[in-house]
C-alpha positions in Angstrom: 83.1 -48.9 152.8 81.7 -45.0 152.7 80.6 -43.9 149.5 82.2 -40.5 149.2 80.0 -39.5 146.2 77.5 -36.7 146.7 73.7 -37.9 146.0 72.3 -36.5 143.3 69.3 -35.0 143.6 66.3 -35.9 142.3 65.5 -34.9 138.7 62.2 -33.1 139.1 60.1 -33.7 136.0 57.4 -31.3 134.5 54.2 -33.3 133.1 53.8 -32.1 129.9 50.2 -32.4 128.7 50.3 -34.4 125.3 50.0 -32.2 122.1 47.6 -33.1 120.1 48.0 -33.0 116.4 45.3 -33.5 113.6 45.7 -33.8 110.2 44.4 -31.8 107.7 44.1 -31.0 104.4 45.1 -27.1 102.6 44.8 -26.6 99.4 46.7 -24.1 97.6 47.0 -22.3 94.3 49.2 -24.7 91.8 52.1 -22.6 90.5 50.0 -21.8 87.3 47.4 -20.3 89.2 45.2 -22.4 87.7 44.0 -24.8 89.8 43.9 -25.9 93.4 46.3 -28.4 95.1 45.7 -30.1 98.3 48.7 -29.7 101.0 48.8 -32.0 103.9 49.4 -30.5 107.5 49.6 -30.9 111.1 47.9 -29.0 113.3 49.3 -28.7 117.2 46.5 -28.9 120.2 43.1 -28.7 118.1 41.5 -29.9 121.2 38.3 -27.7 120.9 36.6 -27.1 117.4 36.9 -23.1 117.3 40.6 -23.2 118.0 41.0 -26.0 115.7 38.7 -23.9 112.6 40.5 -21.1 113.4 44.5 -22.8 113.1 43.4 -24.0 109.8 42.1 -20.7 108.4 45.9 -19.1 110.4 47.4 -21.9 108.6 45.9 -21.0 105.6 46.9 -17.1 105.4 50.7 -18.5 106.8 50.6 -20.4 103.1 52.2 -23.4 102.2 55.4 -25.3 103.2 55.7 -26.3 99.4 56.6 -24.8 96.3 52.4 -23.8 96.2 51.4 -20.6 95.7 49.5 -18.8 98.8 45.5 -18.0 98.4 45.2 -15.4 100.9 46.9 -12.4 100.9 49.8 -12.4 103.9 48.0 -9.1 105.1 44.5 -11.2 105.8 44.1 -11.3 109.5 41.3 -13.6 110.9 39.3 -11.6 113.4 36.8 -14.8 114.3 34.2 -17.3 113.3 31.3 -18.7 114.5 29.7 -21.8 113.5 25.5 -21.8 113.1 23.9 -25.1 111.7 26.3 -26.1 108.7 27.5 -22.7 108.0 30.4 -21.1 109.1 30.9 -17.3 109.4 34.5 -16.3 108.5 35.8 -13.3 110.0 38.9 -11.3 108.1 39.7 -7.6 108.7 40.8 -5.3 105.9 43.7 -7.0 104.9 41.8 -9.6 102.6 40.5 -6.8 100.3 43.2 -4.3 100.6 46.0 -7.2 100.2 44.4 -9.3 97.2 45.7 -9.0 94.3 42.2 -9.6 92.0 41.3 -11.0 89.1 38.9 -13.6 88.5 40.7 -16.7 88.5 42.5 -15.3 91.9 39.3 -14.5 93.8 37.8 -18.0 92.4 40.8 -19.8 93.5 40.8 -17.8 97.2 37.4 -18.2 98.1 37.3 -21.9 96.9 40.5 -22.8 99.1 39.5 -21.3 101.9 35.9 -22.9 102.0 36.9 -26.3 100.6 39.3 -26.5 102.9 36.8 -25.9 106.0 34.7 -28.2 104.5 37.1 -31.5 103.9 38.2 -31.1 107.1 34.9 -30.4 109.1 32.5 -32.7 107.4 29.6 -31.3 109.3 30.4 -27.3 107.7 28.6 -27.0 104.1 29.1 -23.6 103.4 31.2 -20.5 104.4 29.6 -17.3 104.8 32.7 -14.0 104.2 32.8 -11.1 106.4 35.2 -8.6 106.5 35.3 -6.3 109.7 32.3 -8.0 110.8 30.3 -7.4 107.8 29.2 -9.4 105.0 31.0 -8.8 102.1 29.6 -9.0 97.9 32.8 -9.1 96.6 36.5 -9.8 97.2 37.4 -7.9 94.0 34.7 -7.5 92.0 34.7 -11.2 90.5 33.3 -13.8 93.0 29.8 -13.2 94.7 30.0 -13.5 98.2 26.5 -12.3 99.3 25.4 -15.7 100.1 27.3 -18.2 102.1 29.4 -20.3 99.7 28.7 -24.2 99.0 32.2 -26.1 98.6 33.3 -26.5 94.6 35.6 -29.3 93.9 36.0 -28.6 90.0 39.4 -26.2 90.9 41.1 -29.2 92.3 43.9 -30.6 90.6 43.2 -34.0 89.2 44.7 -36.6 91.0 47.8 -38.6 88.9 46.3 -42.0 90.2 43.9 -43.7 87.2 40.5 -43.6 88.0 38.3 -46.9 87.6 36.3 -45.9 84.9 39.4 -46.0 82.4 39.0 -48.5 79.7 42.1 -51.7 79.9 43.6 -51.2 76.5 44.7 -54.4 75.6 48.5 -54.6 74.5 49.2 -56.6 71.7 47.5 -54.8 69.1 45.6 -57.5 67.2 43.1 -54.9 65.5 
């Protein structure tokens, strides 16, 4: 018997290298404005620590994929970082002072996103240090001093729904 069907050629297959993804965490202003609210995320190919600071701070001016409200304004453009020791030197250009709304509760809840966020997810960071066109800055608005590198504050977070262990077992019953 001939086989009358053509061969097919050979497929030829492109190794894509694998994408990395790592978790992390964002917070984001709760639709109050009141408080911060953590926002979980993937980020794609954080295979070197730079790139992977510098897609969480992009990921942070992009804003959340919720119903959350964003903390930087969408005219912030990250211009660079460095990392020395446990601080971390955040670069924005103009657009972080020019595109920010103000207001004390505002400024408290951008500058606390953006450096608790560095900090849950880089363990190592402590602190954030805010420069704008390679500067340092004092001020965002006028509410929030910036002159020294920032230490993470957790009191903006929303408290979490789950019971924590120090509540008292009420017994049910009510024999009193």
């Amino acid at each position: 018997f001939l086989n009358t069907t053509p061969a097919t050629p050979p497929v030829s297959v492109v190794e894509q290298p694998p994408r990395q993804l790592r978790e992390v965490t964002l917070y984001f202003a709760s639709n109050d404005g009141a408080q911060l609210v953590a926002e979980g995320r993937e980020i794609e190919d954080c295979l070197d620590e730079v790139e992977c600071l510098k897609a969480t701070v992009q990921a942070l001016i992009n804003g959340p994929v919720t119903d959350l409200s964003p903390v930087l304004p969408p005219q912030a453009v990250l211009r660079g970082l460095s990392v020395a020791g446990s601080t971390l030197d955040v670069d924005f250009g103009n657009g972080l002072v020019a595109g920010h709304p103000g207001g004390t509760q505002s400024e408290l809840l951008t500058v606390f996103a953006l450096v608790d966020t560095l900090v849950v997810n880089f363990p190592h960071l402590r602190q954030v240090r805010f420069l704008v066109e390679g500067q340092p800055i004092e001020t965002i608005k006028g509410h929030v001093d910036l002159r020294q590198p920032v230490a993470a504050d957790f009191s903006l977070l929303e408290e979490e729904v789950a019971p924590s262990e120090g509540l008292r077992q009420l017994d049910v019953g009510g024999n009193e």
